[in-house]
C-alpha positions in Angstrom: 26.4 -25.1 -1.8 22.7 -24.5 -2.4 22.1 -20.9 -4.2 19.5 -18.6 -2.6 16.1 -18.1 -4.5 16.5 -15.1 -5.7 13.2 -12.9 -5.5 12.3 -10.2 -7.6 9.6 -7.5 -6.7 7.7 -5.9 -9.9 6.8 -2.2 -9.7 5.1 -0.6 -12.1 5.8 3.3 -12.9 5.2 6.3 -14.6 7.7 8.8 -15.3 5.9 12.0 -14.1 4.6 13.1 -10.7 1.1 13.0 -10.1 -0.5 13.4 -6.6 0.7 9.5 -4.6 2.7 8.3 -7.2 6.0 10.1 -7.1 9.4 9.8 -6.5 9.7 10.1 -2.9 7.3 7.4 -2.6 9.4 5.3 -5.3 12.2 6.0 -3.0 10.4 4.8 0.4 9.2 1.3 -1.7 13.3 0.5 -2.2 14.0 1.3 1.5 11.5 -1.1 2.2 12.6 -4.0 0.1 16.3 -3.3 0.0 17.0 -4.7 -2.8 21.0 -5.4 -3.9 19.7 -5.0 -8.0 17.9 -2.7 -9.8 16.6 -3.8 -13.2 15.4 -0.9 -14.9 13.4 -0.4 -18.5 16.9 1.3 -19.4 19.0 0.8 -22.3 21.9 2.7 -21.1 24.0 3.2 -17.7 22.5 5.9 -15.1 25.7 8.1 -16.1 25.1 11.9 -15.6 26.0 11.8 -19.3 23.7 10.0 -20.4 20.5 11.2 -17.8 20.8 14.4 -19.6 21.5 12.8 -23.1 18.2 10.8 -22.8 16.6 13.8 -20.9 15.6 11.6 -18.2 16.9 13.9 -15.4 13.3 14.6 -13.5 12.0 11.4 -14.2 9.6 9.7 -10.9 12.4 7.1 -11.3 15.5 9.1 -11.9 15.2 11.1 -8.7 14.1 8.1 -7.0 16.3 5.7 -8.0 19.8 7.8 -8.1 18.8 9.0 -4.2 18.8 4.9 -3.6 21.7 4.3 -5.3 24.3 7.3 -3.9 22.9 5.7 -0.2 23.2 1.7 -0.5 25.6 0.1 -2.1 23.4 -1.6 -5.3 24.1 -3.1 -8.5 21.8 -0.7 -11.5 21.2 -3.0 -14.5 19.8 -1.7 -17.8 17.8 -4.5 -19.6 15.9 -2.6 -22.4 16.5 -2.8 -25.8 17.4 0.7 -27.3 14.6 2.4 -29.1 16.8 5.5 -29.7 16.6 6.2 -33.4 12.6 5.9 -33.1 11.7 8.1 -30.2 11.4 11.8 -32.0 8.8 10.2 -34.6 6.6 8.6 -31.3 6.8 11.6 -29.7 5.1 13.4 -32.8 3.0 10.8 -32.9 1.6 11.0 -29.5 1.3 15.1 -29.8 -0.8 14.9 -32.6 -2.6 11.8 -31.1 -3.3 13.9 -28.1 -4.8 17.2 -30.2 -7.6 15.0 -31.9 -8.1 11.9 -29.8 -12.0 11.6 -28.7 -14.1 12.0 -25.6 -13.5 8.1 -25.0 -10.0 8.5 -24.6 -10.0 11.6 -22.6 -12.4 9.5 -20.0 -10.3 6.6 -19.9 -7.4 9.0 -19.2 -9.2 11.0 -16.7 -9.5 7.7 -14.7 -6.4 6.5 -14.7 -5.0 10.2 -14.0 -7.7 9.9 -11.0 -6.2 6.3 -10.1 -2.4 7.2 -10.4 -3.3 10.4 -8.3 -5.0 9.1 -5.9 -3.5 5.4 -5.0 0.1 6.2 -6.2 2.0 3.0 -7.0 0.0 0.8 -5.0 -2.6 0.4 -7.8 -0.6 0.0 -10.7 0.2 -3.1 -10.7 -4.3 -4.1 -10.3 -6.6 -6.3 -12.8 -8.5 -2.9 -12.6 -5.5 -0.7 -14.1 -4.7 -2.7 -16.7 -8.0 -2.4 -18.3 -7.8 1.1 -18.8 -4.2 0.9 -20.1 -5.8 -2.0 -22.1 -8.6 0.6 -23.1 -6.3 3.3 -24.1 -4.0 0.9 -26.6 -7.5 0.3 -28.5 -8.8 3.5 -28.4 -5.0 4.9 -30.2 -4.9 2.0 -32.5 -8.5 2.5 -33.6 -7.4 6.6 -34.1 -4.4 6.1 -36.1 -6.7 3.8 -38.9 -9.1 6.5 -38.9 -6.6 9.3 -39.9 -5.5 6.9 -42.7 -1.7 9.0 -42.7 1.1 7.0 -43.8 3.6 7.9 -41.7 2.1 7.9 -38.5 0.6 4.5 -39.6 3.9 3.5 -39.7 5.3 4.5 -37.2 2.4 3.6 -34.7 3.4 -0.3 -36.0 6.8 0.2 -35.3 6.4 1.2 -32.2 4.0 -1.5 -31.2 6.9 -4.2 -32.9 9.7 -2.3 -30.8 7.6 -2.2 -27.9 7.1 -6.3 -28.4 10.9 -6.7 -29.2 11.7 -4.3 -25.7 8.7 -6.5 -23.5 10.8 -9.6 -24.5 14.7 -8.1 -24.2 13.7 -6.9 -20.6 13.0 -10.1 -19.6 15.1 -12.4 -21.2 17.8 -9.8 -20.0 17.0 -10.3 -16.0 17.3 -14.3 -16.8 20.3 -13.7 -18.5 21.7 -11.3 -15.3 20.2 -13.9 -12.6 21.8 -17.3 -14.4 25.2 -15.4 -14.3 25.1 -14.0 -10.8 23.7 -14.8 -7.5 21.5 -11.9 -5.4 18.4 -12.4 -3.0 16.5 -9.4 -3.5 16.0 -7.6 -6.3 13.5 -5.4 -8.0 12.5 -4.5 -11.8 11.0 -1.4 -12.3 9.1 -0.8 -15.9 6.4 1.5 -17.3 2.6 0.6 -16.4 2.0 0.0 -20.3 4.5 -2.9 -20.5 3.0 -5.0 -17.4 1.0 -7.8 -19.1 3.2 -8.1 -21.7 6.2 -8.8 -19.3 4.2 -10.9 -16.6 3.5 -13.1 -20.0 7.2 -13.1 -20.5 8.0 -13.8 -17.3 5.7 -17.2 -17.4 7.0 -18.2 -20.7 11.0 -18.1 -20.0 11.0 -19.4 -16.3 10.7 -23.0 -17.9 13.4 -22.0 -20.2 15.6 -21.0 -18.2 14.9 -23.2 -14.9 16.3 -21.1 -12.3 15.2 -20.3 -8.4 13.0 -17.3 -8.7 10.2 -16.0 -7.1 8.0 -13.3 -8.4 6.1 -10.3 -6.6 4.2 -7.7 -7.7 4.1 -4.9 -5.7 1.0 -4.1 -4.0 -0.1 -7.5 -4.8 2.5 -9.6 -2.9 0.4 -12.6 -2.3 -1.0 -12.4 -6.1 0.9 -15.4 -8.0 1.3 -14.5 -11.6 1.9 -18.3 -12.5 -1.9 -18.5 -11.9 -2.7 -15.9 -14.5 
């Protein structure tokens, strides 16, 4: 018997609320595709345990995606690599990142804050968005040098390598799920910042692993990222 193609729906997020993009629209977007799995850029189960462990709990895709899941009967599959014993040294990072970065940054931020805001989930996933996301990597890169401290030098490049090891593990880890088991529908749902690096990941496993998959990114259904 012939397998389905299965079909997988992209959606890029961002874990807190802001004007269009929040959980209640999160939550209409999975009523609307129905999908029977939920990949998520997760490293654990969605246990109550372990929401509050990771302090996830008000999360645009926590709220969203538990709502989904307690109403249709769905398969939830974690595919990120866990990042765990890094996180508290990122998060210093990023506060002290955030007291001294420059005017640049702050416009670059202000627009995608505007975008976000404004367009909600539909423009995440745009040529347009990425930029600034694009933008805002170069901008904290080009910070950390000029601070010339150690330690967050070091951990700013292990978070990009982690962040390069994760891009990869989510991917290969959806392959891995689809070759096992048959679905039809089916969405993965990742932060904005790791978009280009998974739609190149995407491209350079499908030959690897062969299998009857189609691609969409939401907002941008007719958009074939094969052509990219």
């Amino acid at each position: 018997m012939m397998k389905t193609t299965k079909q997988i729906t992209l959606i890029s997020s961002s874990h807190e609320e802001l004007g269009e993009l929040n959980s209640n629209e999160l939550y209409k977007i999975l009523l609307e595709i129905k999908p029977e799995i939920i990949f998520e850029e997760l490293f654990f189960t969605r246990s109550r345990e372990n929401i509050y462990k990771y302090d996830i709990d008000k999360t645009v895709e926590t709220i969203a995606i538990n709502k989904y899941i307690y109403e249709n009967k769905v398969i939830h599959v974690p595919v990120d690599f866990d990042y765990s014993s890094i996180i508290n040294d990122v998060n210093i990072m990023y506060d002290k990142l955030n007291r001294i970065i420059d005017e640049k940054y702050k416009e670059h931020y202000q627009k995608k804050s505007y975008l976000i805001g404004k367009y909600g989930f539909k423009c995440l996933n745009s040529n347009k968005f990425e930029f600034i996301v694009d933008e805002l990597k170069t901008i904290e890169k080009e910070t950390i040098i000029e601070l010339n401290d150690d330690k967050l030098t070091n951990t700013f490049n292990q978070w990009e390598t982690i962040n390069k090891i994760r891009e990869d593990e989510i991917v290969k880890n959806v392959f891995k799920y689809s070759k096992e088991n048959d679905y039809k529908d089916a969405v993965l749902i990742f932060g904005v910042a790791h978009k280009k690096s998974i739609l190149q990941n995407i491209r350079n496993y499908s030959n690897e692993y062969n299998l009857k998959m189609s691609w969409k990114l939401y907002g941008f259904e007719y958009y074939n990222i094969f052509d990219s």
